[in-house]
C-alpha positions as CSV (number, residue, x, y, z in Angstrom):
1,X,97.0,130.7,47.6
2,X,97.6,130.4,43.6
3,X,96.0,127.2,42.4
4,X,99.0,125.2,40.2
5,X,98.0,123.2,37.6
6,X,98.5,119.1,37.6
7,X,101.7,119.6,35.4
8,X,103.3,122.0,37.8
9,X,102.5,119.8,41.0
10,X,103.9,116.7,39.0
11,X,107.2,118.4,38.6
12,X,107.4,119.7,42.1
13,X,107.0,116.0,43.6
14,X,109.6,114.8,40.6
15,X,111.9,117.8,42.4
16,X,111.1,115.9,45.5
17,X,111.9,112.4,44.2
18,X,115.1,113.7,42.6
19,X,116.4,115.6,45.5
20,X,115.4,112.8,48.3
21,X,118.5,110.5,46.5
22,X,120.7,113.0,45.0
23,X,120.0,116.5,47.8
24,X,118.4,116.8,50.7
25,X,114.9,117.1,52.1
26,X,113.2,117.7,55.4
27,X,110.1,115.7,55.7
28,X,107.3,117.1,57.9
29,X,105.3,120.3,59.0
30,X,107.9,121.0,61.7
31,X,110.7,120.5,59.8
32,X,109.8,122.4,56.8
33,X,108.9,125.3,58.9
34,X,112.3,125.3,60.5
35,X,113.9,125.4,57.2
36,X,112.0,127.8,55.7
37,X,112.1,130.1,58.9
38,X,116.4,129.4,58.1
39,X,116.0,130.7,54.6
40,X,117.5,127.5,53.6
41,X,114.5,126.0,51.5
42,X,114.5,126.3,48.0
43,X,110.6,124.5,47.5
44,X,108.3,123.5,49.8
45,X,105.4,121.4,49.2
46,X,102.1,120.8,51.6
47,X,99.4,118.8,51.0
48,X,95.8,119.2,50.1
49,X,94.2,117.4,52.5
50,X,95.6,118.1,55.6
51,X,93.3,117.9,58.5
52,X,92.5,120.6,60.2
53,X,93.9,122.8,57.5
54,X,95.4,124.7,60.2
55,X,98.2,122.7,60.4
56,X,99.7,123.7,57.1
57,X,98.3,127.3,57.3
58,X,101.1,129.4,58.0
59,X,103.8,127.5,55.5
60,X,102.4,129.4,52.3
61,X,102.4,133.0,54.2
62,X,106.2,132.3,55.6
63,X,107.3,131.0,51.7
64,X,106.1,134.2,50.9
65,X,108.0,136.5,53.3
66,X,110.6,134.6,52.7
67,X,110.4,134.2,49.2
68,X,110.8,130.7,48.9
69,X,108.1,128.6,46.0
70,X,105.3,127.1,47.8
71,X,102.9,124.7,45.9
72,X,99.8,122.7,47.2
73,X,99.3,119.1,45.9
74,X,96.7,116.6,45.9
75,X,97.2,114.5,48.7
76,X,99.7,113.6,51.4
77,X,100.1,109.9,49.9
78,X,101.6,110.9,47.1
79,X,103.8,113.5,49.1
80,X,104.9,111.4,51.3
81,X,105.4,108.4,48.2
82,X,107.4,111.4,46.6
83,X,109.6,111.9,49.5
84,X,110.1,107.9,49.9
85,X,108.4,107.7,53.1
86,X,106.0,104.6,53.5
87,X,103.6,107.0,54.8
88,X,101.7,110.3,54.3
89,X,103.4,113.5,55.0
90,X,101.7,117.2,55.5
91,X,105.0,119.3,54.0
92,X,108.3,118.5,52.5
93,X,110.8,120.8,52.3
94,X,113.6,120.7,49.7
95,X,116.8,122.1,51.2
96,X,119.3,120.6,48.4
97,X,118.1,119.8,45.0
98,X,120.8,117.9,43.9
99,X,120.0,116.8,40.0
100,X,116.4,118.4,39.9
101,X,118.1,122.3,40.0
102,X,116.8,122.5,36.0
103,X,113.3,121.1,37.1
104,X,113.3,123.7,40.2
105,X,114.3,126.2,37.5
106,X,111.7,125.5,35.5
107,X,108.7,125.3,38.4
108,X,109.9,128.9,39.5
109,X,109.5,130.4,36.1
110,X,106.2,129.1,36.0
111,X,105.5,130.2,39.1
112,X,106.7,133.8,38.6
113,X,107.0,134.6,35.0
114,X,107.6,138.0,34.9
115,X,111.7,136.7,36.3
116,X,112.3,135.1,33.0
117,X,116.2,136.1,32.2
């Protein structure tokens, strides 16, 4: 997996944030997975410090296939603080950005570079 830097994870969870009030997101390993297997995700996040690590370990490789941005945070306190749960989450998935499209837009450029239009 491509380490992100700080900045990058910041936005991500601000994408989160923005798209829990004004989108939609699916909170959880489960969920994410189901909409990622869909094709409907357009970001999906995962915690650090999951426990075993095996929980999380096929959401990067599916992102991949499926061509969806994947990015690994810190912890899954402030995932699941991003995604206004009142506790920690493994994986959010956002399905509908809502107001944070120029903030996704930005995270996937940084991601992938060589797309700049």
């Amino acid at each position: 997996m491509v380490e992100v830097s700080k900045e990058i994870q910041e936005k991500a969870l601000e994408v989160v944030e923005t798209a829990k009030t004004t989108g939609k997101i699916k909170k959880g390993v489960n969920e994410a997975t189901k909409t990622i297997e869909r094709g409907v995700a357009k970001l999906v996040l995962a915690a650090k410090d999951v426990n075993p690590a095996e929980v999380i370990m096929h959401l990067g490789p599916l992102c991949k296939e499926k061509n969806i941005p994947f990015i690994e945070v810190s912890s899954k306190e402030e995932l699941g603080t991003a995604a206004g749960l009142a506790v920690p989450t493994a994986a959010v998935a956002v399905v509908d950005e809502g107001e944070g499209k120029k903030l996704l837009k930005d995270i996937t450029l940084n991601l992938n570079p060589k797309e700049e239009k």
